[in-house]
MARGU-21250 format. One line per field, with one value per residue: residue number from 1; y, z, x of N, C-alpha, C, O, CB in turn. Coordinates in Angstrom, 2 decimals, m for minus. Each point is the difference from the previous one (the first is absolute). Last residue first. Glycine has a CB too. Layout:
N
i: [NUM/...]
n_py: [Y/...]
n_pz: [Z/...]
n_px: [X/...]
ca_py: [Y/...]
ca_pz: [Z/...]
ca_px: [X/...]
c_py: [Y/...]
c_pz: [Z/...]
c_px: [X/...]
o_py: [Y/...]
o_pz: [Z/...]
o_px: [X/...]
cb_py: [Y/...]
cb_pz: [Z/...]
cb_px: [X/...]
//
This chain:
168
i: [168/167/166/165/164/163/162/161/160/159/158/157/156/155/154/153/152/151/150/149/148/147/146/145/144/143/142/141/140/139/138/137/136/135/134/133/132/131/130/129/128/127/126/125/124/123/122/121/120/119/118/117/116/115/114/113/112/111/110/109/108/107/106/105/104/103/102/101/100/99/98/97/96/95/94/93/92/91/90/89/88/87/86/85/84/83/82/81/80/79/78/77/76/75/74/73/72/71/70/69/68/67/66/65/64/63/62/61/60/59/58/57/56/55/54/53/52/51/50/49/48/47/46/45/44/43/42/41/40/39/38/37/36/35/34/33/32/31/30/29/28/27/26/25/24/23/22/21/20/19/18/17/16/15/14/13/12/11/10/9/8/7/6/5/4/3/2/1]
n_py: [176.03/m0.59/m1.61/2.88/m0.56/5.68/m1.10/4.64/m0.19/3.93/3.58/0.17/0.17/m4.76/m2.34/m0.37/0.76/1.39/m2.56/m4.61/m2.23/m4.93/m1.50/m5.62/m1.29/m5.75/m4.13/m1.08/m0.35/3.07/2.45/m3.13/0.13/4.90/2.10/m2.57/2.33/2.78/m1.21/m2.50/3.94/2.92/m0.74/m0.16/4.82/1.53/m0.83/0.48/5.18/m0.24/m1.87/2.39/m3.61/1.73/m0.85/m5.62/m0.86/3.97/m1.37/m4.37/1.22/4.01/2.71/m0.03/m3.65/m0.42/m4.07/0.70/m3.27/3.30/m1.18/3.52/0.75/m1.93/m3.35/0.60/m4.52/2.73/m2.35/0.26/m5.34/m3.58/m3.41/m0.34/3.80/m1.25/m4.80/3.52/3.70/m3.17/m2.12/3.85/2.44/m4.18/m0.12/5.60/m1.26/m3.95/1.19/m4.75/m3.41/m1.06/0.60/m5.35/0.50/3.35/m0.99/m2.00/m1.07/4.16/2.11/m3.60/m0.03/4.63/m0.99/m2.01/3.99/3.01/m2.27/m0.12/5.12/0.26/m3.31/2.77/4.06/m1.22/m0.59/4.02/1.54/m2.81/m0.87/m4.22/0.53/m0.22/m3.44/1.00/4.44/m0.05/m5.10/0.33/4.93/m3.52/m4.02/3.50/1.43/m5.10/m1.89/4.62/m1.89/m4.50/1.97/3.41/m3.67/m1.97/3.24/0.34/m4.25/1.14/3.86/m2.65/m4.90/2.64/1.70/m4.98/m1.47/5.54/1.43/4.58]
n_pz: [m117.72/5.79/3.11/5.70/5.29/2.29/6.59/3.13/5.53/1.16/0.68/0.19/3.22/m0.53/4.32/m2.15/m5.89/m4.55/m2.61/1.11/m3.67/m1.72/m4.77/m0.45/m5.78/1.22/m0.66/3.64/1.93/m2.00/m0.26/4.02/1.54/m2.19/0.19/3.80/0.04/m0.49/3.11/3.91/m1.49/m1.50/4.76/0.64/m2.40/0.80/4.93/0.30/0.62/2.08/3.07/3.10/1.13/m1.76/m3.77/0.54/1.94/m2.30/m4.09/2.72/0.94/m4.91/m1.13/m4.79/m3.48/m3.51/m3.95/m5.08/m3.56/m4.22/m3.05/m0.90/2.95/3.84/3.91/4.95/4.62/5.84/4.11/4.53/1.94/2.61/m4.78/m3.48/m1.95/m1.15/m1.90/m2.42/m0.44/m0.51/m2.75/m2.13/m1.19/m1.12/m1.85/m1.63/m2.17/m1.53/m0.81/0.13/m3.70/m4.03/1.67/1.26/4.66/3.78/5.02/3.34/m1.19/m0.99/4.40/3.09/m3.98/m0.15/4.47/m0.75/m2.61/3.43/3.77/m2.30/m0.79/3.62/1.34/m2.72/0.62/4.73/m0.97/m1.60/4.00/3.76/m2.50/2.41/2.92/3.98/0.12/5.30/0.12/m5.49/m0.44/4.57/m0.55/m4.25/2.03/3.31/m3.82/m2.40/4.81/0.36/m4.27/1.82/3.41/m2.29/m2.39/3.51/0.32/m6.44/0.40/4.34/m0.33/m3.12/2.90/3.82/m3.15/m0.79/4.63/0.77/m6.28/m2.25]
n_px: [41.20/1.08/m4.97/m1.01/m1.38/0.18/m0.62/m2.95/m0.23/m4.25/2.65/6.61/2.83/1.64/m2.45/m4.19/1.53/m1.75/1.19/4.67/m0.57/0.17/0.98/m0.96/1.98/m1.01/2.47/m2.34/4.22/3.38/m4.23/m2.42/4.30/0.07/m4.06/0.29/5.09/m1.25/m3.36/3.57/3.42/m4.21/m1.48/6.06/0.01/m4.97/1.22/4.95/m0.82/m3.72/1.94/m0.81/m3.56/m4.59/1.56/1.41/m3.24/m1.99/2.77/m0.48/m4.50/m1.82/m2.51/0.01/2.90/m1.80/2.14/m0.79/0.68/m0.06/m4.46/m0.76/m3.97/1.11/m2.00/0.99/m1.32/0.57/2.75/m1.12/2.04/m1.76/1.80/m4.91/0.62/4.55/m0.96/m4.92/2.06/3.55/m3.21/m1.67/4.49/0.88/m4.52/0.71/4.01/m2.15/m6.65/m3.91/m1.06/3.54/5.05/0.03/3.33/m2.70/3.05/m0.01/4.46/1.47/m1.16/1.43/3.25/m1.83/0.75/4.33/2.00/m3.31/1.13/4.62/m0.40/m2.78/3.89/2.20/m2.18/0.54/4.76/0.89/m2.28/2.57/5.11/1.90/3.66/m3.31/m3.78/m1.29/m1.66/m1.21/0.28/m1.94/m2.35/m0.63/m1.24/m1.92/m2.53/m0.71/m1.75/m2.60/m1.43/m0.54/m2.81/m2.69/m1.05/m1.40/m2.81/m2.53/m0.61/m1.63/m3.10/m1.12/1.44/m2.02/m1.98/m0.28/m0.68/m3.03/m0.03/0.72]
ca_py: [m0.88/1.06/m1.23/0.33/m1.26/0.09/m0.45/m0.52/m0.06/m1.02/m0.31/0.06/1.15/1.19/0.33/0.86/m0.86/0.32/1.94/0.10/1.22/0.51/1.05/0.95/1.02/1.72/0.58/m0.03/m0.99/m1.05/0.37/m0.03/m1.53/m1.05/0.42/m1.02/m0.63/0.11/0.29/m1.06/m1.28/m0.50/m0.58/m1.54/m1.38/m0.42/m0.59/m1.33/m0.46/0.25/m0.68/0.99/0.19/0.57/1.37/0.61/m0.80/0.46/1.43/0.24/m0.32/m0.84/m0.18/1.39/0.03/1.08/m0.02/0.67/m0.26/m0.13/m1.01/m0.24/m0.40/1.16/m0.40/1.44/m0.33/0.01/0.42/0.69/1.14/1.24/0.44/m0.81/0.09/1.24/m0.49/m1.25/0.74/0.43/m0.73/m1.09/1.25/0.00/m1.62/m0.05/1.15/m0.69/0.45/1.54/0.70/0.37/1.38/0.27/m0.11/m0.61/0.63/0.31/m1.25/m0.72/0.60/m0.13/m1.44/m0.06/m0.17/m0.85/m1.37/0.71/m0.24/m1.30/m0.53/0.46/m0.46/m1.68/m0.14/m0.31/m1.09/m0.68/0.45/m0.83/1.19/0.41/0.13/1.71/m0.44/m1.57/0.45/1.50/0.19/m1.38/0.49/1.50/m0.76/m0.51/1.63/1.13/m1.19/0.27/1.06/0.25/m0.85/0.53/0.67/m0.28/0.26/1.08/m0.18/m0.74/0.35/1.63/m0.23/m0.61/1.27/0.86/m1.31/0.12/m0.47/m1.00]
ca_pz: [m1.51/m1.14/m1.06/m1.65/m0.70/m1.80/m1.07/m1.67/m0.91/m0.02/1.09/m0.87/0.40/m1.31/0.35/1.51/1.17/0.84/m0.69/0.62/0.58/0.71/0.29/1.00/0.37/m0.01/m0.66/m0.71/0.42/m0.19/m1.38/m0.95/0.17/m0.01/m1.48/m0.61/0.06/m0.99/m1.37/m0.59/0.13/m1.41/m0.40/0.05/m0.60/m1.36/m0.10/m0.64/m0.72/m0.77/m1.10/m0.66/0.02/0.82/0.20/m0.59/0.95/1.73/m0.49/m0.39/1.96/0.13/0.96/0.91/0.84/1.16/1.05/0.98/0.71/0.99/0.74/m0.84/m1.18/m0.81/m1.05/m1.17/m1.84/m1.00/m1.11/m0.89/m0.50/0.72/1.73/0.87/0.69/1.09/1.63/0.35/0.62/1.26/0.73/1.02/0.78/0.84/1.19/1.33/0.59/1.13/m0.09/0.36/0.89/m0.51/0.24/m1.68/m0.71/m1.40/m1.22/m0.38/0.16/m1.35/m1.34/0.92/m0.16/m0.94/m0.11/0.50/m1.00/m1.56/0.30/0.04/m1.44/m0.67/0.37/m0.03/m1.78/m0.02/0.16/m0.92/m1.56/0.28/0.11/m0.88/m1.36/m0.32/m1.40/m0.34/1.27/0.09/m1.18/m0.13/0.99/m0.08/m0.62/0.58/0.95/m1.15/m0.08/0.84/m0.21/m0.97/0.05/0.52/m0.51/m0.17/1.56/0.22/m0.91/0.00/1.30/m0.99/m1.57/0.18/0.38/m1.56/m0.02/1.31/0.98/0.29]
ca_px: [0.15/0.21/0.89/m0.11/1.17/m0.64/1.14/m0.30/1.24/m0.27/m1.37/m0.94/m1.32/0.87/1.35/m0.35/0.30/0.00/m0.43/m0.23/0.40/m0.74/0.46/m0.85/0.82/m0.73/0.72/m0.85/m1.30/0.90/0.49/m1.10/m0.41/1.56/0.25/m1.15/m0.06/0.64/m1.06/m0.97/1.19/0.75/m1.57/m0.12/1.48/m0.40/m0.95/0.04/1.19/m0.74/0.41/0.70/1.57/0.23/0.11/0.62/1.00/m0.50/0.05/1.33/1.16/0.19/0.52/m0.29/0.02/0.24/m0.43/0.66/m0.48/1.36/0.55/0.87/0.12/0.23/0.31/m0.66/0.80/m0.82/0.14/m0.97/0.20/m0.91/0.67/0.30/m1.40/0.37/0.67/m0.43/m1.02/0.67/0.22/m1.02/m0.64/1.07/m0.26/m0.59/0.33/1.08/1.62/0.63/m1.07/m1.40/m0.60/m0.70/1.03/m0.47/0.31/m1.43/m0.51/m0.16/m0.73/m1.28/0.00/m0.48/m1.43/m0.82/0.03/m0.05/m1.46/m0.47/0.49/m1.20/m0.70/0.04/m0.19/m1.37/m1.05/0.58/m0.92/m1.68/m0.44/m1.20/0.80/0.59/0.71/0.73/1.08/0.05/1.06/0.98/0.87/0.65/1.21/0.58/1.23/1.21/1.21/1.23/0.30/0.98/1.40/0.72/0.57/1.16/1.65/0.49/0.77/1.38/0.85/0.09/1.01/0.76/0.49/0.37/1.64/0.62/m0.52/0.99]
c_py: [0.21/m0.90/0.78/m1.07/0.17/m1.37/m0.35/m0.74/m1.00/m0.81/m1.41/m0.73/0.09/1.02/1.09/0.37/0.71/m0.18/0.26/1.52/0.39/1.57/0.30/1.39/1.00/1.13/0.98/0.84/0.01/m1.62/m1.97/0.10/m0.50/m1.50/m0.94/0.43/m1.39/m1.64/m0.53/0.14/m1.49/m0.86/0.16/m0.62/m1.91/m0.66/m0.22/m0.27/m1.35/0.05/0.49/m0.60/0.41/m0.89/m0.56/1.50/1.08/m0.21/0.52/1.62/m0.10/m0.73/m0.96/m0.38/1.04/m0.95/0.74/m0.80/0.97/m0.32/m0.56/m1.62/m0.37/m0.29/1.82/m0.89/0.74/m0.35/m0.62/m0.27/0.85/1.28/1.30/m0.07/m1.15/0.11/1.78/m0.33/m1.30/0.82/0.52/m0.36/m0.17/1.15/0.16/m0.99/0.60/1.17/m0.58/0.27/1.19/0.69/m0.09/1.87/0.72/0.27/0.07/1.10/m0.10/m1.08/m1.34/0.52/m0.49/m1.68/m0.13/0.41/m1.21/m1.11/0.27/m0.20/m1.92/m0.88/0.28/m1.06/m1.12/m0.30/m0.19/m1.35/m1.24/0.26/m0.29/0.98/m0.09/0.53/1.16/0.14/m1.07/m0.74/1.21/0.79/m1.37/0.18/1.40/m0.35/m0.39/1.36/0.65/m1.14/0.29/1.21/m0.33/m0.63/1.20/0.57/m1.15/0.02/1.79/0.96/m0.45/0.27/0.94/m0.34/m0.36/1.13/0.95/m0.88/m0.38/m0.67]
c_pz: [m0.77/m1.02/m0.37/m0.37/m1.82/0.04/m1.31/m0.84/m1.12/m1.17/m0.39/0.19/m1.23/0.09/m0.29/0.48/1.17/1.32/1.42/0.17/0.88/0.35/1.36/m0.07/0.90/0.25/m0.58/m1.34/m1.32/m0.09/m0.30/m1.35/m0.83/m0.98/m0.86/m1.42/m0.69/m0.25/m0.93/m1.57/m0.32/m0.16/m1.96/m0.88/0.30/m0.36/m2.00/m0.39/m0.68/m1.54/m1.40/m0.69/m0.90/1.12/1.50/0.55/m0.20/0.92/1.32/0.25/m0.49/0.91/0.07/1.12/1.68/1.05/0.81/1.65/1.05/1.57/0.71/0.49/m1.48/m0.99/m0.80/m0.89/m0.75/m1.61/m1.31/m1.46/m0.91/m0.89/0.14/1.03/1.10/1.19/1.01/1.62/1.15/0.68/1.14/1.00/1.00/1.41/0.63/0.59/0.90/1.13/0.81/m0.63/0.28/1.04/m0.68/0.47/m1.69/m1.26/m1.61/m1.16/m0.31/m0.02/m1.07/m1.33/0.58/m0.59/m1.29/m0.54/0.85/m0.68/m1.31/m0.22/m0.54/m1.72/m0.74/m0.05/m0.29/m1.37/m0.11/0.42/m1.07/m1.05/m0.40/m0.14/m0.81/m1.13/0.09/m0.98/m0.07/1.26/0.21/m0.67/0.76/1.10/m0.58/m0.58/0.98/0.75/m1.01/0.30/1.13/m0.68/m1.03/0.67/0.32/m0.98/m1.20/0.89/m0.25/m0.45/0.63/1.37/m0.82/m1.16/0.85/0.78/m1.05/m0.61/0.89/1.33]
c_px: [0.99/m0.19/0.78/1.26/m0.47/1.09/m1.23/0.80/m0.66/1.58/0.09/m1.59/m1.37/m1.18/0.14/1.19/0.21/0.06/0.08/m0.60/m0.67/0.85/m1.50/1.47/m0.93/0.77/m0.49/0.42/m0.53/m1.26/0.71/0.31/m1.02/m0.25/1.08/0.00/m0.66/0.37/1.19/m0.84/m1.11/0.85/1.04/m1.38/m0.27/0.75/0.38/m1.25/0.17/1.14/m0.62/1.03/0.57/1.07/m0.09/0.43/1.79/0.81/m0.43/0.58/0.95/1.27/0.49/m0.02/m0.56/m0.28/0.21/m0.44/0.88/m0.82/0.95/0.40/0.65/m0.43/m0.30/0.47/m0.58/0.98/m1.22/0.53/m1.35/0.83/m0.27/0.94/m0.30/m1.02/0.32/0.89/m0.78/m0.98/0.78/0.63/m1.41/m0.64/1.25/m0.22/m1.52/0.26/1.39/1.80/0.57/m1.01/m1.79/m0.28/0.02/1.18/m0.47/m0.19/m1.58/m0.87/m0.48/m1.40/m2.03/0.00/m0.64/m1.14/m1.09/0.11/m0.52/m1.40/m0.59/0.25/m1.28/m1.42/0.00/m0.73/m1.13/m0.40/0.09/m1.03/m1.63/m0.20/m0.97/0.54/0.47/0.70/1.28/1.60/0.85/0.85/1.06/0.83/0.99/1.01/1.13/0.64/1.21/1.10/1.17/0.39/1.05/1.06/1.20/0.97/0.98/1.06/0.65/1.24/1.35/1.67/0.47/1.39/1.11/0.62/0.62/1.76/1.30/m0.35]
o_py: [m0.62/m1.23/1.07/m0.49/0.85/m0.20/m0.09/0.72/m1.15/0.72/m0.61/m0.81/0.92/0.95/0.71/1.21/0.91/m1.07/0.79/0.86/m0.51/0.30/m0.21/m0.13/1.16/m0.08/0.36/0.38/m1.16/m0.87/m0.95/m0.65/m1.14/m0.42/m0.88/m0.88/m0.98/m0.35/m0.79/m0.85/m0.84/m0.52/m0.99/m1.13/m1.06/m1.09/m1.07/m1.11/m0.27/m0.31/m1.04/0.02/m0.93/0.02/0.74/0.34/0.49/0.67/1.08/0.34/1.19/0.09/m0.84/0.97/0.11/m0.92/0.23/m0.67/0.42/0.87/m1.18/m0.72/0.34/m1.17/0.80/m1.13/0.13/0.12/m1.08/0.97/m0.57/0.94/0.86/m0.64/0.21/0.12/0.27/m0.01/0.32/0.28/m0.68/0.28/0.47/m0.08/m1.06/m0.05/0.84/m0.46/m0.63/m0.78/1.07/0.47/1.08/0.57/0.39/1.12/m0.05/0.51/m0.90/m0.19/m0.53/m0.57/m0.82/m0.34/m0.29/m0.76/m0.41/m0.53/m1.18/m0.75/m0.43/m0.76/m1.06/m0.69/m0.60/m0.87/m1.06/m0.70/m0.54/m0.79/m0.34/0.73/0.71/1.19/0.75/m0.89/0.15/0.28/m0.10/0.69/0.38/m0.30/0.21/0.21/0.84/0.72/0.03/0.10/0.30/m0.35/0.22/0.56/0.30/m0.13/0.16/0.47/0.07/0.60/0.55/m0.36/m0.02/0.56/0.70/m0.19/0.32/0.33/m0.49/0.67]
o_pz: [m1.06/m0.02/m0.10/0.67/m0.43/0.33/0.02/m0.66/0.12/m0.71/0.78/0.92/m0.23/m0.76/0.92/0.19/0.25/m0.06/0.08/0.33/0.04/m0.43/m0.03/m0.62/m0.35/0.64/m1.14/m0.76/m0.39/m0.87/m0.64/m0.82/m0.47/m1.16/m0.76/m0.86/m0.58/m1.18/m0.85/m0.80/m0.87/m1.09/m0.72/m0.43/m0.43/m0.52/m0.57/m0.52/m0.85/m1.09/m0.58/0.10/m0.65/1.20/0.63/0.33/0.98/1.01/0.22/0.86/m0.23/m0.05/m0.69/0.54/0.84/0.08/0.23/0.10/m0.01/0.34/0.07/m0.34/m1.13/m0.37/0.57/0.22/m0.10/m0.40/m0.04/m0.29/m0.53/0.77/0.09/1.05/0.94/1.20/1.14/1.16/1.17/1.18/0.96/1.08/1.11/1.22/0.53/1.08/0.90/1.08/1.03/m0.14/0.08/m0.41/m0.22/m0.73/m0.74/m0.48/m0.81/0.15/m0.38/m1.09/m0.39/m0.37/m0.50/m0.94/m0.12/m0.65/m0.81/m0.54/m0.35/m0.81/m1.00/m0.73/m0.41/m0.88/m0.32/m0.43/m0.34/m0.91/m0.41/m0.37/m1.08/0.50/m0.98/m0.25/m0.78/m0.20/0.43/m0.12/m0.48/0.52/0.79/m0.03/0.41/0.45/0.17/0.08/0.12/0.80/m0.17/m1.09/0.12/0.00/m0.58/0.26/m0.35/m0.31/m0.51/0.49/0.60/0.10/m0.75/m0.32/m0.30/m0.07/0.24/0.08/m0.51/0.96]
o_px: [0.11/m0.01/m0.60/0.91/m0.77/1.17/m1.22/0.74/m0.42/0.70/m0.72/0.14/m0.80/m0.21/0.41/0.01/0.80/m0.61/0.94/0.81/m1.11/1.11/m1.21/1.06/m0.21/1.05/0.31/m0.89/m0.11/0.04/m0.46/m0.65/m0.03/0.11/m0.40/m0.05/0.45/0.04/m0.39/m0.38/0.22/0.21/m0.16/m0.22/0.46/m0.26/0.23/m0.07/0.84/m0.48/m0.33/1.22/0.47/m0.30/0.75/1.13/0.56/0.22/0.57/0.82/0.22/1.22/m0.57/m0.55/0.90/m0.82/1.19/m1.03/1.16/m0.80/0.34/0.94/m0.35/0.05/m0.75/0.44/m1.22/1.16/m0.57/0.69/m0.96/0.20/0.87/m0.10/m0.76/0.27/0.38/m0.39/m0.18/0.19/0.37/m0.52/m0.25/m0.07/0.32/m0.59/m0.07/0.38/m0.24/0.94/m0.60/m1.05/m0.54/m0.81/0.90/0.22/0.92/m1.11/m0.75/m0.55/m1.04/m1.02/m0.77/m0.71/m1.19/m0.72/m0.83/m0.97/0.00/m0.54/m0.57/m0.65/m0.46/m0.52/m1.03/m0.76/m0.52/m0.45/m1.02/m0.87/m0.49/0.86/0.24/0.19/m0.58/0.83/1.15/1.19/1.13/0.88/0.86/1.20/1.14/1.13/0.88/0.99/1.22/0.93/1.18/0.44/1.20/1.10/1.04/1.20/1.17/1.10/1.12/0.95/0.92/1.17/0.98/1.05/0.96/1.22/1.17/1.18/1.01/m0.37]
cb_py: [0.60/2.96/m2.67/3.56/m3.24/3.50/m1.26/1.04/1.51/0.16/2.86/1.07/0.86/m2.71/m2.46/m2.44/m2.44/1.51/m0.41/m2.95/1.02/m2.94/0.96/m2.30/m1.50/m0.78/m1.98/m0.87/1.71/2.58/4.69/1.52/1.33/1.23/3.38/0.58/2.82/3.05/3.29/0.63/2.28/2.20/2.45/1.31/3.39/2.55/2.21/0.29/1.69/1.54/m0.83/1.58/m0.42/1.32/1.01/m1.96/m3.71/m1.17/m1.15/m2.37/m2.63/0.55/1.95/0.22/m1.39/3.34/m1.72/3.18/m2.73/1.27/1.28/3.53/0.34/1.94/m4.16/4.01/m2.44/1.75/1.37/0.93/m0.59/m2.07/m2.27/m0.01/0.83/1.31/m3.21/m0.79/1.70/m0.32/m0.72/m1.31/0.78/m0.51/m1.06/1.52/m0.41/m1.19/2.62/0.62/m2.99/m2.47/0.33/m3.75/m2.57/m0.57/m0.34/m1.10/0.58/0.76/3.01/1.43/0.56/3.06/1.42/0.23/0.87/2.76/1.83/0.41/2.44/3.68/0.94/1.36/2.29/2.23/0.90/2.33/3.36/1.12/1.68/m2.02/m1.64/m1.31/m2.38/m0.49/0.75/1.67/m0.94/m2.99/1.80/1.33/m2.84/m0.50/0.75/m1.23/m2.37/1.49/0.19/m1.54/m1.06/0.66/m1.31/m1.47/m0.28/0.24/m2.70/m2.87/m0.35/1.89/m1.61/m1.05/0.58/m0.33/m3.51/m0.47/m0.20/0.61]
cb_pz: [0.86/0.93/m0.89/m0.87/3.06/m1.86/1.96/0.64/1.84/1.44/m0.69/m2.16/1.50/m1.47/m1.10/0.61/m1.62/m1.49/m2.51/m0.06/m1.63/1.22/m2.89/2.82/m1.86/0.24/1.09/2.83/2.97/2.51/1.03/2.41/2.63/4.19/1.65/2.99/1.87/1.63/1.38/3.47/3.30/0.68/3.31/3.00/1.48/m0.03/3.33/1.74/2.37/3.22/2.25/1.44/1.73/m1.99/m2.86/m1.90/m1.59/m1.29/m2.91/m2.65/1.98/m1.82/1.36/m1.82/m2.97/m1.08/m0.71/m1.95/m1.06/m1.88/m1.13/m0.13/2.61/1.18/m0.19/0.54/m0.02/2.15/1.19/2.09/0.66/2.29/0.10/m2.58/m3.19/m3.16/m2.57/m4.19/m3.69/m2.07/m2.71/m2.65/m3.29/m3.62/m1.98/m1.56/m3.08/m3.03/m1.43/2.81/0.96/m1.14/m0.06/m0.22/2.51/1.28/2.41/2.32/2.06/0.63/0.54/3.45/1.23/0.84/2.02/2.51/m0.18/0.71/2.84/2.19/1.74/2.44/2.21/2.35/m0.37/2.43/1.21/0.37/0.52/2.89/0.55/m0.14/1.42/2.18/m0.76/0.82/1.40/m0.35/m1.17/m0.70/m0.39/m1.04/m1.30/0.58/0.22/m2.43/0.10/0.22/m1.02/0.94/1.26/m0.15/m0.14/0.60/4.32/m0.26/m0.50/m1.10/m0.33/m1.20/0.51/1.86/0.13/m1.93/m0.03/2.05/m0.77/m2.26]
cb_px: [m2.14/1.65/m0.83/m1.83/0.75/m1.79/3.64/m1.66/2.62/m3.98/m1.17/2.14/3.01/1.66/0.43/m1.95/0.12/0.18/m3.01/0.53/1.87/m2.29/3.00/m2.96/1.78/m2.91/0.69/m0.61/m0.57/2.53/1.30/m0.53/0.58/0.56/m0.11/m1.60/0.23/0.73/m1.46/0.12/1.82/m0.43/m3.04/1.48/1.69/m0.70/m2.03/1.82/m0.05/m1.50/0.65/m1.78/m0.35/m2.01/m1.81/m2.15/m2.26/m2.21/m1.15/m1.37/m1.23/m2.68/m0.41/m0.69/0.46/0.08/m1.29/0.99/m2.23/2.78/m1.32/m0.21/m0.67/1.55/0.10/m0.19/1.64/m2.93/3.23/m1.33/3.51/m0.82/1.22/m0.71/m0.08/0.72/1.49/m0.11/m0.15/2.14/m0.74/m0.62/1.25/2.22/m1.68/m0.17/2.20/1.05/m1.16/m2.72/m0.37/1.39/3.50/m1.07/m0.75/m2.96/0.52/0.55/2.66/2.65/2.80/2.62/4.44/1.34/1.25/1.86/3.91/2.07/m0.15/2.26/3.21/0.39/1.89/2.69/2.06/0.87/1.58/2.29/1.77/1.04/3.01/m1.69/1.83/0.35/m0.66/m2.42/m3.27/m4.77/m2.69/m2.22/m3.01/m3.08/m2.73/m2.65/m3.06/m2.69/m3.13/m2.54/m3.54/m1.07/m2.55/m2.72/m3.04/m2.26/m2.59/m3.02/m2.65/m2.26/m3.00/m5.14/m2.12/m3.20/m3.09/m3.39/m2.01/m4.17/m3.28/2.15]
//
């Protein structure tokens, strides 16, 4: 990588981390300004929004004919894709039954999380988005995606696994 490239690289990392801690800010906003909220329940909210945006963002690039790929892995592509772009570890499996999967094995949210002793919101919020784009996508394309969630660092597990799949 050349010197301007690694720059840019470097940028674009703090800045990720800026915006990470803009959510921890606005959280703790919400937490001192809204006493009658109850800040979990926003944030969810909030994840919940972000979820529908981002699957509006999905769709646009999406193949409509499923002829290149399945809908449960061009969903699962696609979050492997924007995860890896705000610096997360995650990978795209697939089973043999064709249930797309995405792991996750590290990832700043989930860092940021454990270490303000938050960790009570990490997954509720990373399902509140999965469940979300799932949703937006069903309704978008009058599909029946299904996701879940097999496993999740929170819950002490080495990495967090969701399975998307069609039912039939």
């Amino acid at each position: 990588m050349e010197k301007n490239e690694q720059s840019v690289q470097k940028s674009f990392e703090v800045l990720c981390q800026i915006t990470r801690a803009q959510h921890f800010a606005w959280r703790e906003a919400v937490a001192s300004c809204c006493s009658e909220s109850i800040p979990q329940d926003v944030v969810i909210e909030m994840w919940r929004i972000t979820g529908q945006q981002t699957a509006q963002s999905y769709l646009k690039h999406m193949d409509k004919t499923s002829a290149s790929a399945s809908l449960p892995e061009q969903v699962a592509r696609s979050i492997v894709w924007s995860s890896r772009s705000m610096g997360e570890d995650a990978a795209f499996e697939e089973d043999k039954d064709g249930v797309a999967m995405v792991r996750h094995s590290g990832c700043p949210w989930y860092d940021w999380h454990q270490r303000l002793g938050l960790l009570s919101e990490d997954q509720p919020g990373c399902d509140a988005w999965f469940g979300a784009i799932v949703e937006e996508i069903n309704q978008a394309r009058g599909s029946q995606l299904k996701f879940e969630t097999v496993s999740s660092l929170p819950e002490g597990d080495s990495s967090c696994l969701r399975r998307f799949w069609v039912a039939q």
